[in-house]
C-alpha positions as CSV (number, residue, x, y, z in Angstrom):
1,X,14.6,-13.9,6.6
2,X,11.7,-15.8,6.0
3,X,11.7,-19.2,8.2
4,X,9.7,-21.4,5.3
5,X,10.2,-25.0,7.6
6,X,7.7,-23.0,10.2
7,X,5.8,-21.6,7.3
8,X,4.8,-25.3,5.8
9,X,4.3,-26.5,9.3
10,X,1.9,-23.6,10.3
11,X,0.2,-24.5,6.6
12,X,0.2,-27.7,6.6
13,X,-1.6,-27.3,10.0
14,X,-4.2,-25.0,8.9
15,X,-5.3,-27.6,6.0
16,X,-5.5,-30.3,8.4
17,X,-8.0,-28.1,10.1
18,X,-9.8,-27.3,7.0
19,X,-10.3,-31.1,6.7
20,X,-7.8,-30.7,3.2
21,X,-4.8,-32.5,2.1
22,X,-1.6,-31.0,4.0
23,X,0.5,-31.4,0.7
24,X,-1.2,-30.1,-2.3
25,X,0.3,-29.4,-5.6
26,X,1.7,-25.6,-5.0
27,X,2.2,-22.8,-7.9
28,X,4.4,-19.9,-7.3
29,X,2.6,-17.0,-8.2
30,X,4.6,-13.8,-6.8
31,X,7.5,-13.7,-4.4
32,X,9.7,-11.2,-2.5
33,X,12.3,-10.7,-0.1
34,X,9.6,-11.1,2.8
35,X,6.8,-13.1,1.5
36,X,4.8,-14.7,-1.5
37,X,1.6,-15.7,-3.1
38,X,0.9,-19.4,-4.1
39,X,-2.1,-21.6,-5.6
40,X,-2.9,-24.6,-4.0
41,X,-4.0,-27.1,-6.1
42,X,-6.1,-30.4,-4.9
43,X,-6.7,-33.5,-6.2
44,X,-11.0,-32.7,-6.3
45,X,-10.3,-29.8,-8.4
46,X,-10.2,-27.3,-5.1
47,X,-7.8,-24.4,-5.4
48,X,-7.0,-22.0,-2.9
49,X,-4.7,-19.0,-2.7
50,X,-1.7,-19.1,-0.1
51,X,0.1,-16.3,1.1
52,X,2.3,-15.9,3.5
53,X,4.9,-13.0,4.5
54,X,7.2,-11.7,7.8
55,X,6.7,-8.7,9.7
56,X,6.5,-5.9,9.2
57,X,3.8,-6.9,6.5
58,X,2.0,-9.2,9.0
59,X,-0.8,-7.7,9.9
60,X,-2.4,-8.2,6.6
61,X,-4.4,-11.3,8.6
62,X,-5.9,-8.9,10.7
63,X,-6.9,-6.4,8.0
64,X,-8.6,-9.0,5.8
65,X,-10.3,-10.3,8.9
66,X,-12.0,-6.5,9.6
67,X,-13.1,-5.8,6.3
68,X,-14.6,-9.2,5.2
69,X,-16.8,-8.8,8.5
70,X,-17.3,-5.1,7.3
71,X,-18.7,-6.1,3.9
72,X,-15.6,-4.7,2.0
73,X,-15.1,-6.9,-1.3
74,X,-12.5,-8.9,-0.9
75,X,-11.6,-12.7,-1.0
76,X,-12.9,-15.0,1.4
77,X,-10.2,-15.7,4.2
78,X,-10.3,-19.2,5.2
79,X,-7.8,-19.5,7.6
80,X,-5.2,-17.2,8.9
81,X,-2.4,-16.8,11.5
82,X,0.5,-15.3,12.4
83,X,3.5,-17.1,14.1
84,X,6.6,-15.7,15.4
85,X,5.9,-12.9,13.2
86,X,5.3,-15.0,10.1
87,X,1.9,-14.8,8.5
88,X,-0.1,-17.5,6.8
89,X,-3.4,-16.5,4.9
90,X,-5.4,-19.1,3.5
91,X,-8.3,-17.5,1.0
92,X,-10.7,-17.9,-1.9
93,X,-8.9,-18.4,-5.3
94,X,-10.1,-15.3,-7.6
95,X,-8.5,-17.0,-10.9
96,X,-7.1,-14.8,-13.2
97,X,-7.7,-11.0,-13.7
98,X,-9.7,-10.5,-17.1
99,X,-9.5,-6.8,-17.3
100,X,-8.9,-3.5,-15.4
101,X,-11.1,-2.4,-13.2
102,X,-12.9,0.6,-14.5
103,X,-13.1,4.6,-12.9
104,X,-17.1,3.6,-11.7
105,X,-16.0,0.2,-10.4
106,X,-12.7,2.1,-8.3
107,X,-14.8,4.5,-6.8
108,X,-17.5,2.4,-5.5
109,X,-14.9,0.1,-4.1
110,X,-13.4,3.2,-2.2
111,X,-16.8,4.4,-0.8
112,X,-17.4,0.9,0.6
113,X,-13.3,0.7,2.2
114,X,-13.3,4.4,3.4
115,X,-16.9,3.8,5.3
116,X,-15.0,0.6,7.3
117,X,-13.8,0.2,10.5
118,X,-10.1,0.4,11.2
119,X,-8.6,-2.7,12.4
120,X,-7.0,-2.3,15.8
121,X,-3.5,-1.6,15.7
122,X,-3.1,-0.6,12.3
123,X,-0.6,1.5,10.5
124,X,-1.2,5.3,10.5
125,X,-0.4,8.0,8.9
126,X,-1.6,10.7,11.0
127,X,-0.8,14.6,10.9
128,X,1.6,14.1,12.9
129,X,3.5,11.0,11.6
130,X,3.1,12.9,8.2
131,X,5.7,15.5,9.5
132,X,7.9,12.9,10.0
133,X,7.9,11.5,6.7
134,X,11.3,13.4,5.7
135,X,13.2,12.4,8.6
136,X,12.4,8.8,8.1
137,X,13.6,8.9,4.5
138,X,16.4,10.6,5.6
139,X,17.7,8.2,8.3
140,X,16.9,5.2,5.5
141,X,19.3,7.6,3.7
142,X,22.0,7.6,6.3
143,X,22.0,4.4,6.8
144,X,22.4,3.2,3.2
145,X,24.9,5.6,2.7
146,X,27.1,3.8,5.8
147,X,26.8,0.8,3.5
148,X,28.3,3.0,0.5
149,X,24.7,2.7,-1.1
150,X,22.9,5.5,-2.5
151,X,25.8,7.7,-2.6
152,X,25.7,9.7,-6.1
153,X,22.0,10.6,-5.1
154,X,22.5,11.3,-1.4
155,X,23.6,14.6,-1.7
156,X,20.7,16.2,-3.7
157,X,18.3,14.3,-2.1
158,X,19.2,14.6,1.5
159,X,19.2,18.3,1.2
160,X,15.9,18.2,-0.6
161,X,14.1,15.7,2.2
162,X,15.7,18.8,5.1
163,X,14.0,21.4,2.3
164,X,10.2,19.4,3.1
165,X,11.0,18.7,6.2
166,X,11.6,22.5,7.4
167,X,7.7,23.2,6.3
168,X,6.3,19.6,6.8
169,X,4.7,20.6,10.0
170,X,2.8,23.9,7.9
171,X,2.1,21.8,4.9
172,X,0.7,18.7,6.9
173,X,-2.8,20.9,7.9
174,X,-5.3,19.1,7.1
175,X,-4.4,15.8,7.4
176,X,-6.1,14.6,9.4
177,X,-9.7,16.0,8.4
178,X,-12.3,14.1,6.8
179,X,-12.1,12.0,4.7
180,X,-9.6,10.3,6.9
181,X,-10.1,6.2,7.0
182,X,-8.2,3.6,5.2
183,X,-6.1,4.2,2.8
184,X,-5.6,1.1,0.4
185,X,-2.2,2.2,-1.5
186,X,-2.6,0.2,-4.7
187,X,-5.7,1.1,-5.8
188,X,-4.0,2.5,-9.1
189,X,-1.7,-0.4,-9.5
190,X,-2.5,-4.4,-8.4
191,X,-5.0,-3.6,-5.5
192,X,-8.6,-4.1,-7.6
193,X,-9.6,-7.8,-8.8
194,X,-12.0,-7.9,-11.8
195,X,-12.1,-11.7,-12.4
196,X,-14.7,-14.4,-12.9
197,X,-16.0,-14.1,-9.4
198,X,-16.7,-10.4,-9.9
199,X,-14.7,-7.1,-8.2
200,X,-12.6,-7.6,-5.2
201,X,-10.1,-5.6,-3.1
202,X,-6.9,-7.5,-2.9
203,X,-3.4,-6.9,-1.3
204,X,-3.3,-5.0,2.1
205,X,0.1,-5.4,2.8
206,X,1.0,-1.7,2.2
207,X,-2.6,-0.3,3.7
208,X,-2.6,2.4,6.3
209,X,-5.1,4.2,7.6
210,X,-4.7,8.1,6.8
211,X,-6.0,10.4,4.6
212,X,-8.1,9.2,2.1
213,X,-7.3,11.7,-0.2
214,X,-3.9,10.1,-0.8
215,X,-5.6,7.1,-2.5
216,X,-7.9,9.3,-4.8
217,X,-5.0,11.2,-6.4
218,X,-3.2,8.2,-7.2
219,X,-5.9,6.8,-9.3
220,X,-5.0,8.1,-13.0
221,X,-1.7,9.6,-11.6
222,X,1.4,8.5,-13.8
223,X,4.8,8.2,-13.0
224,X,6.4,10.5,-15.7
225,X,4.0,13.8,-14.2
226,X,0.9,14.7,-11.9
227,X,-2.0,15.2,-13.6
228,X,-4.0,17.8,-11.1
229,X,-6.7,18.6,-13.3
230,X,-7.5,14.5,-13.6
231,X,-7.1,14.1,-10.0
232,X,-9.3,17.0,-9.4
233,X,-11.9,15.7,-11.8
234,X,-11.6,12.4,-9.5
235,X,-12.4,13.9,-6.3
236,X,-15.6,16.3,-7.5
237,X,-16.7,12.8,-8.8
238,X,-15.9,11.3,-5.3
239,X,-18.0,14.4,-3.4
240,X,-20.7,14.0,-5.9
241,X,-21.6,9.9,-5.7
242,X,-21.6,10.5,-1.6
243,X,-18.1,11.5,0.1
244,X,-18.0,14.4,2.1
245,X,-17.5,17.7,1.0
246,X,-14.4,18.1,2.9
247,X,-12.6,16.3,0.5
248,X,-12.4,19.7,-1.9
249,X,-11.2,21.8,0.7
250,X,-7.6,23.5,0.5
251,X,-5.2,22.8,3.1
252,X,-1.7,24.0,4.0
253,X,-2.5,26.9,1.0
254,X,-2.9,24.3,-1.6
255,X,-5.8,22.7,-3.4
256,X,-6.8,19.8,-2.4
257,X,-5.2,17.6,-5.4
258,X,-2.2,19.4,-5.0
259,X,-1.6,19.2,-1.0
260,X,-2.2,15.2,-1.7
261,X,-0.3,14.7,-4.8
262,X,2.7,16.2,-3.2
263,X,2.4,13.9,0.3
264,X,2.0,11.3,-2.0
265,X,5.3,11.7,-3.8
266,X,7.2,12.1,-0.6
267,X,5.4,8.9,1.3
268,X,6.7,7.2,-2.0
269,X,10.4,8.4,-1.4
270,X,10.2,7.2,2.2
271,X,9.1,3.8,0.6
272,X,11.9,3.5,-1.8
273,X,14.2,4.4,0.6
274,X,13.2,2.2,3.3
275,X,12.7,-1.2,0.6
276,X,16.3,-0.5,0.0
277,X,17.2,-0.1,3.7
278,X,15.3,-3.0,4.8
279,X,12.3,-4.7,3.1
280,X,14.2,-5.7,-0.2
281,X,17.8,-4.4,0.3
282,X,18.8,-6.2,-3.3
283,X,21.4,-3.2,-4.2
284,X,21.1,-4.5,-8.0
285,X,17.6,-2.5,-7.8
286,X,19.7,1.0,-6.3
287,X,19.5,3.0,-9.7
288,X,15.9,2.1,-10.3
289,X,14.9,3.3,-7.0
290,X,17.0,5.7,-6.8
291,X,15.7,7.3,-10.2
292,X,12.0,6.6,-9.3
293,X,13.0,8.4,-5.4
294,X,14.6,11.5,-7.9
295,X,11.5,11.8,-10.2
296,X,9.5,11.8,-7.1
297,X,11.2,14.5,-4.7
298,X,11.4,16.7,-7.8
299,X,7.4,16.9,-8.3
300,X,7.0,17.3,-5.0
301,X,8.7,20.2,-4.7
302,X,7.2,21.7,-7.9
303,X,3.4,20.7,-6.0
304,X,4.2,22.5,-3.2
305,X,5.9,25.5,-4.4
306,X,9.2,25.4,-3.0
């Protein structure tokens, strides 16, 4: 649980430091089970954006701390900390968004993230963590099912998440070759900025470093089925404006698209499975997840031919 009396001390410490008001007017803008996004308003006219969050999503601080001294787009971090495992982020108010980033403007923002350093001690998705991708799920599984969560899907799904796992270590070659860096997550969804201040990367919470390839299928991937031939498209467009040429190559058997489409459906199982297990355990948002987890492990096993 979220400890918000040391969260608006830690805050209220960091404005004194910044020479600002310790009690500004504040405007929720997101929340969650283990952290939020608000505006700070001032009296001058100053805003600022404050967010703040509980491990395991801490390390965000960090993150945005490497790439702003890498020259990676993203807003300008003021002040940051973490404390007893809580972070508090302090950093440049973007405004609004005023439209979506466009397929030019995505790829030169992944050029610039995938060519940055990895900040120490940062989530990884390695080859060999990969292969352990379906027992993870699995034991989220378990242990919802001990709660009597998850139950009419269990079945199905647990045997399907053993079916990946039995090959996981074959269809994991390649992991781990280039282009291998960091992997942003929500490049497809709420991760690009286009506002009044220009294009920015924002929200690291989920990043990992990994293969890259992972983030360039999910741009113009859709929920309902994968879309190879687009992703394919994506990644001969990547190659040709500067990223290596290893990013075309097959691995495990399978074109390139289709290897990461498929590892990209099962990382998001492991996710829904482990938000209901831990992050945001809400069981009102069971069938959702559980329907979303389904879709997911279905097309995953159609991508990799099993």
């Amino acid at each position: 649980m979220l400890d918000f009396a040391l969260l608006n001390t830690v805050l209220a410490e960091h404005l004194d430091r910044l020479g600002l008001d310790p009690e500004p007017r504040r405007e929720t803008l997101r929340s969650w089970t283990h952290g939020g996004i608000e505006r700070l308003a001032f009296a001058d006219g100053l805003t600022l954006v404050h967010k703040y969050g509980h491990a395991p999503l801490a390390h965000e601080a960090a993150t945005h701390r490497v790439f702003q001294a890498a020259g990676v787009p993203v807003a300008t971090l003021y002040s940051g900390e973490v404390r007893a495992k809580h972070m508090t982020l302090l950093m440049e108010d973007l405004g609004e968004p005023e439209r979506a980033a466009t397929e030019d403007e995505v790829l030169a923002l992944l050029h610039v993230l995938h060519r940055a350093p990895s900040p120490p001690g940062s989530p990884s998705l390695s080859e060999y963590t990969m292969i352990t991708l379906p027992d993870r799920a699995r034991w989220h599984l378990d242990r919802l099912q001990e709660t009597g969560r998850w139950t009419s899907a269990a079945g199905r799904l647990g045997d399907d998440l053993d079916k990946v796992r039995k090959v996981s270590e074959e269809r994991c070659a390649g992991a781990d070759q280039e282009p291998f860096g960091w992997v942003h997550t929500e490049i497809a969804g709420n991760g690009v900025h286009v506002g009044p201040k220009g294009v920015r990367l924002i929200d690291f919470a989920r990043s990992y470093v990994g293969p890259v390839l992972l983030d360039l299928v999910s741009w113009g991937d859709a929920l309902d089925r994968p879309r190879p031939r687009e992703a394919r498209a994506f990644l001969e467009k990547y190659v040709d404006q500067g990223g290596p040429a290893t990013t075309l190559d097959r691995r495990a058997g399978l074109a390139a698209e289709r290897w990461a489409l498929a590892w990209l459906r099962v990382w998001r199982v492991e996710w829904y499975l482990e938000q209901s297990a831990i992050r945001g355990s809400d069981p009102a948002l069971d069938p959702e997840r559980q329907a979303l987890a389904r879709r997911n492990m279905d097309q995953a096993l159609d991508l990799f031919e099993l």
